[in-house]
N, C-alpha and C positions, 0 to 999 in steps of 0.2 A: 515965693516960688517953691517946687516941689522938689526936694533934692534926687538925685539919680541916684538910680541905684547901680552897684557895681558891676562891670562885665566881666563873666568870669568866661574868657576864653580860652583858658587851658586848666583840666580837671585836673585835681591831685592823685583822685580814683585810680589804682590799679587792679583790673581784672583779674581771675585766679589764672594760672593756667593750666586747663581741663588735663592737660598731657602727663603733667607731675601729680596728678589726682586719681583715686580709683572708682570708676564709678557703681552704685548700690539699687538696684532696680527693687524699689517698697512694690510698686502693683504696674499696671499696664502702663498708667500714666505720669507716674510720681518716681522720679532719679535724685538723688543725691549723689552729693561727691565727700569723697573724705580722703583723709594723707594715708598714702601709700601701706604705711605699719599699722593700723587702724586695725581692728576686726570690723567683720563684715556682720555678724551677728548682733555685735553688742549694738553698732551704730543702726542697726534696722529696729531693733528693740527701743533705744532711745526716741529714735523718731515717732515709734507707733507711741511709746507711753504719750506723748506730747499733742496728740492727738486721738484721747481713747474713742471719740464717737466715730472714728474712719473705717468703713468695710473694707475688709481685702478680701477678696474674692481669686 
């Protein structure tokens, strides 16, 4: 016989919550969130190096 596999009926996963976050708009379509004290610069900067082929336009 085939053994079962486990049911996982309750996630451990907790979501962030968007409210305690600030959010960082890279281009029309692409948002990040990051904590509160964060620069807004540095984390835009970080995101682009991590993706050099992306146009922003």
């Amino acid at each position: 016989m085939i053994p079962q596999k486990p049911i996982f009926s309750k996630s451990t996963f907790k979501s962030p919550d968007l409210s305690k976050l600030k959010a960082v708009i890279i281009d029309h379509r692409t948002v990040i969130y990051i904590a509160q004290e964060e620069d807004v610069e540095k984390a835009r900067d970080k995101y682009l190096a991590r993706y050099p082929n992306r146009l922003i336009k």
